[in-house]
N, C-alpha and C positions, 0 to 999 in steps of 0.2 A: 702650308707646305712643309714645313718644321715638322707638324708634328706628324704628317704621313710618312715624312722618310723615318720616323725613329726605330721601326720594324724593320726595313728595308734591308737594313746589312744583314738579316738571317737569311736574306737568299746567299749570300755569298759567302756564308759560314756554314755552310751542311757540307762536312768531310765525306769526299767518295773515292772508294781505294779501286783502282783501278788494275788489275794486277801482272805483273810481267815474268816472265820465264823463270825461274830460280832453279838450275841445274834441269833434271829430267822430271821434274813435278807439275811444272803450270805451264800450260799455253800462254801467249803472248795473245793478247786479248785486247782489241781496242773498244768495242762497244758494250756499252754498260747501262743497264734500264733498274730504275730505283722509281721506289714510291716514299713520299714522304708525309705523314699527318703532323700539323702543328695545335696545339691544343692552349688556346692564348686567353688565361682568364684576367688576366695583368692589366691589357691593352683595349682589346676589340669583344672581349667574350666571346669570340666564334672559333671555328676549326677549320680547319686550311688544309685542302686535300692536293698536294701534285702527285701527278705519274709524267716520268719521260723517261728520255732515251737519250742517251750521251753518249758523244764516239769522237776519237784521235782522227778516224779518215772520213776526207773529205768522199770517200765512194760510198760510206750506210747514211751520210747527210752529204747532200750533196749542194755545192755552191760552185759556182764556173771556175775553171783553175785563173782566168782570168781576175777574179773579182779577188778572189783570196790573195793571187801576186801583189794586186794596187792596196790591200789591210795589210799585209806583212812586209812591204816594201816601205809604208809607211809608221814608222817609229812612236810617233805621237799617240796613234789610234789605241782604245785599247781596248774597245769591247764594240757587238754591233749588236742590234737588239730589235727584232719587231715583236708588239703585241696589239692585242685590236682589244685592251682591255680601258681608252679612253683614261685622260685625265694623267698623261704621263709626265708633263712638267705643266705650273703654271698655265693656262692660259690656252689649255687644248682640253677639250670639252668632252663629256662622257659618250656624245656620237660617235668620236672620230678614234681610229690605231693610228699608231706611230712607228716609226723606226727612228731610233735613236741611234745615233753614232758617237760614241763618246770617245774623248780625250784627257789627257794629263794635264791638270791646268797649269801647273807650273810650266812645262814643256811648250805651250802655247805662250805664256805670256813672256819669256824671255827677257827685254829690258825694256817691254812696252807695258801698258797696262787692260784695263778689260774692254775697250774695244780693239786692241789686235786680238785680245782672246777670242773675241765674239766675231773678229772678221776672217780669222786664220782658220776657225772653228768651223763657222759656213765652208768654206772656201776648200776646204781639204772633204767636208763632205758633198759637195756638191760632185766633187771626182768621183767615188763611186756609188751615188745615190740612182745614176739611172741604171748599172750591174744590177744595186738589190732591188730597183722595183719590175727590170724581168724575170728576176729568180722568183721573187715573191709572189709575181701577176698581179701585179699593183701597180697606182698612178698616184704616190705621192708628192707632195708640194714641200718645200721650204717654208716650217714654220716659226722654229725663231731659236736663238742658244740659251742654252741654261745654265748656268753655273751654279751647282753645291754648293752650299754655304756652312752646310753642318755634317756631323759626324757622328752625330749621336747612338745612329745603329751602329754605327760599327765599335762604337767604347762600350757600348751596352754588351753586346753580344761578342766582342773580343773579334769583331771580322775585320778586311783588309781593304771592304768595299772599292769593287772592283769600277760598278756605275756609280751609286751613289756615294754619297760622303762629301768631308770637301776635297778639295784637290780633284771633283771631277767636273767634267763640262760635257754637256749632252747636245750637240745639232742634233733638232730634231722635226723631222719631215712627216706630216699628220696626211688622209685622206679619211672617207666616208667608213665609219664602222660595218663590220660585216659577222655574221654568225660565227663562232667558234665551231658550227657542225661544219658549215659548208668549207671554211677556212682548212679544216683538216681534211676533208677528204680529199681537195684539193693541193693543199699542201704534201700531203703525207705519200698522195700517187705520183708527187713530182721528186719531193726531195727525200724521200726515205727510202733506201735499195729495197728491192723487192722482198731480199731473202728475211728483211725484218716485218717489214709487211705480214706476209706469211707463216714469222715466227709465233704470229701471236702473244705468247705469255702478259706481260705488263703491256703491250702496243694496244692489247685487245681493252686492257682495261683505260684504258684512256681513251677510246675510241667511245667508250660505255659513259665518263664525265663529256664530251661534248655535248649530249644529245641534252643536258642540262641549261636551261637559255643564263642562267651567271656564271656558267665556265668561260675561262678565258685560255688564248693559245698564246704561247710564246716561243721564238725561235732564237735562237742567239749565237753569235760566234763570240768568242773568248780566248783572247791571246796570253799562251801562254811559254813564255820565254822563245824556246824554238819554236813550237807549234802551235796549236789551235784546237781550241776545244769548244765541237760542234752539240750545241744543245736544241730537244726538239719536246716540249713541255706542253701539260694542258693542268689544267688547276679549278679547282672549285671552292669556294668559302662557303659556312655555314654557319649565320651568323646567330649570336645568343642562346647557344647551347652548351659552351664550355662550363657552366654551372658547377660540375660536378664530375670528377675527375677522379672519383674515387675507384672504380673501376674502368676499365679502358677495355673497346675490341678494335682493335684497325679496322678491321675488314667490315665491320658494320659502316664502316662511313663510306666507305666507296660500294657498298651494297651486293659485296660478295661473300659468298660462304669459302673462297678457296682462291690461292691466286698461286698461279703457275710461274714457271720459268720459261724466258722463252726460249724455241725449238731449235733455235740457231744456237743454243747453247748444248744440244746435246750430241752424246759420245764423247765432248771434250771437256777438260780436267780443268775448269775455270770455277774454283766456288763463290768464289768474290764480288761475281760479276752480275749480281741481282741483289741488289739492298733494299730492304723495308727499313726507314729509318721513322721516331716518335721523336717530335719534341715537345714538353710542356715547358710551356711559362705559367707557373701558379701567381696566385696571391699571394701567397705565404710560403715559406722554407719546405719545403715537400722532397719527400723519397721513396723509393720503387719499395716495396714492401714484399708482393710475390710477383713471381712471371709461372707460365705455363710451360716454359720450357728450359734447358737448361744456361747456362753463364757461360759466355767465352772470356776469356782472362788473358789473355794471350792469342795473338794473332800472326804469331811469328812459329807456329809449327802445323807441321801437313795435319795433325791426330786432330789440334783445337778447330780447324777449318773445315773440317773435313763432316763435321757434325754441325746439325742446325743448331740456331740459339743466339742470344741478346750479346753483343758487346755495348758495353755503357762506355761512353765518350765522357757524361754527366751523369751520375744515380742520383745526386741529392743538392738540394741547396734553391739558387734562383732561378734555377732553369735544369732541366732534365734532357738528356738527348741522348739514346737508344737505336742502335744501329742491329738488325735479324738479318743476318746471316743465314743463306740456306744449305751451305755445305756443299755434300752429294746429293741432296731431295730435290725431286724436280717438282712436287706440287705442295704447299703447305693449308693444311686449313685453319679456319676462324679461329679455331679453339688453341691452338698452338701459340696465338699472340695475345691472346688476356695479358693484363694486368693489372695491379692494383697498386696503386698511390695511396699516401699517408704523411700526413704532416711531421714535419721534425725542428726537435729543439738548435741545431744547426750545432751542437757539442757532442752529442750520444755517437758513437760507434754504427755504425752500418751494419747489417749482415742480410742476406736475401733469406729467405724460409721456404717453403713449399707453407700452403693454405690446404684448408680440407677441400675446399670448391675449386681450388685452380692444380690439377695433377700434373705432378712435375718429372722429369725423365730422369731427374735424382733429385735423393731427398737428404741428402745432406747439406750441411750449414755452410752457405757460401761466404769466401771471406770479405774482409771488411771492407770499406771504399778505399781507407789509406791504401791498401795491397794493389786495387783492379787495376789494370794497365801494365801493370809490372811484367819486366817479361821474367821466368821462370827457371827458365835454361837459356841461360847466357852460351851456353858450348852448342846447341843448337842452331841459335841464331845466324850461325854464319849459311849454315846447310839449308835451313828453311824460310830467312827471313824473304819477305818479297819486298822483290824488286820495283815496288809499287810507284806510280805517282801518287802522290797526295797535294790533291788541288784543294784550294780551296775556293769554290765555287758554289753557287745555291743549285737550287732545286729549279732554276729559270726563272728568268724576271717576270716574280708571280705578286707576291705579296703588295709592294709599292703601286703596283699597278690593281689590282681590284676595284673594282669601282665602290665609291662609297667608303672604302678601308680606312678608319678611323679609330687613335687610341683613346683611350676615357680619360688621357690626362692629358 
């Protein structure tokens, strides 16, 4: 169990900016559809595709205003979580989905020890375990608590682990496993507003990983200080092809030539609010060498947003993580997201190039990794920075959950 969780905290380290009003420039925008590949040649050698949909209101995911009062009236709770991807704690079997209800274990155990954690744990979820299985159209059972014992994803990957780690505690209620196809279609006609439905852009491509019998679906609520953040995820693994990582295409892994925006996003001045994000974990010390399109450096003015292209979170070292940006563009294709990996001494200077085979929308020498993130215009910053949240949340409880998801060490 150890060493399944040691990934785990990368779902709740993928940074999604969210973006809010700043003077007359941005919509107040609460839903947010990202795709994310993870490229793990460290751990599992496979690649990890989600697509979802994130949103602040409870009307584009929808959960009973009832169910949400009894999570946030409750203090302890801090995340809810179903997936039908089996094998969610110990002792629950690759047939069976779960819904997890997790807690603060400190918060539980107070001046007792681990059986009030494991009877306060039931206890507080047994309250609104029959809300999620009519929201869900499920008939789950009580099947046993779990307590975190490690933390290892989240030292690795620098996360806050939101489920897993320690200091978490999972009640968790299992019934019969069921399709990822049928699960979404069912799901997606009850709890996702119409107007995204119909927006297609990323909804569509996640509709297109179901039809795969090793996708998996995940729903999850996520408390976050006043509010609540409503995630609706589907994911696919592929396993023992991370080989080789010296060239990269997103879109070849989810099996498109082109991925759009979606439609509920147009007319309005939201460019933030569709993320394609890459993460590798190499073997060895590796850096982005070229991309196809150009570098944002700054994300704090209308000009750098306003245009597609890569913001690097990570360019170099033991892990890589690459957030694309679409600006104003409403459809990007295949060829716009190449890029190319290249091993590094972990002392040499950075600098990004343009390649003859990968054409770049400038070709000048971009700067170094010390510089990336810096912001540029400090006297701007008051005018254009956004208003952003910056959750730190995953991509949906995707990874920990896969079936079979195993690292090589």
């Amino acid at each position: 169990m150890q060493r399944k969780l040691l990934l785990f905290g990368a779902i709740f380290g993928i940074i999604l900016i969210i973006p809010f009003a700043s003077g007359q420039m941005f919509e107040k925008a609460t839903f947010q559809e990202s795709a994310l590949v993870i490229y793990d040649q460290q751990y599992s050698n496979s690649v990890v595709m989600s697509v979802g949909i994130e949103t602040t209101d409870n009307q584009e995911i929808k959960f009973t205003d009832e169910l949400i009062q009894k999570i946030n009236d409750n203090d302890k709770i801090r995340a809810v979580v179903f997936t039908n991807a089996g094998e969610c704690v110990i002792g629950v079997t690759s047939e069976e989905q779960c819904i997890m209800i997790n807690f603060d274990y400190q918060q539980l155990k107070g001046d007792g020890g681990i059986r009030m954690v494991q009877d306060s744990a039931r206890e507080m979820g047994n309250e609104i375990i029959d809300d999620l299985n009519r929201t869900l159209g499920v008939e789950s059972e009580f099947h046993s608590t779990f307590i975190h014992t490690v933390d290892d994803a989240n030292l690795l990957l620098e996360t806050s682990g939101v489920i897993s780690g320690r200091g978490a505690v999972s009640a968790t209620y299992t019934m019969p496993k069921q399709s990822t196809d049928f699960l979404f279609t069912g799901l997606s006609g009850t709890m996702l507003s119409k107007e995204i439905r119909d927006g297609e852009g990323f909804y569509n491509i996640s509709k297109k990983l179901t039809k795969d019998d090793e996708s998996i679906i995940s729903i999850s609520i996520i408390k976050t200080g006043d509010s609540n953040l409503f995630m609706f995820k589907v994911t696919k693994e592929i396993k023992n092809i991370a080989n080789d990582i010296s060239k990269i295409n997103i879109l070849e892994d989810f099996g498109v030539d082109e991925i759009s925006r979606s439609n509920v996003f147009d007319g309005r001045n939201v460019p933030l609010n569709s993320v394609i994000q890459l993460v590798i974990i190499p073997n060895e010390l590796s850096k982005i060498d070229a991309i196809a399109t150009h570098a944002i450096t700054d994300l704090t003015t209308l000009e750098n947003i306003s245009k597609k292209g890569w913001f690097f979170s990570s360019p170099a070292g033991k892990s890589i993580d690459a957030k694309f940006l679409f600006g104003q563009n409403k459809v990007i294709q295949e060829d716009e997201l190449r890029m190319e990996i290249g091993p590094w001494d972990g002392k040499s200077e950075l600098s990004f190039y343009s390649v003859e085979d990968i054409p770049q929308e400038e070709t000048k020498e971009y700067q170094s990794i010390e510089d990336f993130g810096k912001n540029d215009s400090i006297e701007d910053e008051s005018q254009y920075a956004l208003l952003g949240i910056i959750i730190v949340i995953g991509i949906g409880a995707v990874i920990f959950y896969l079936k079979g998801y195993k690292p090589k060490h």
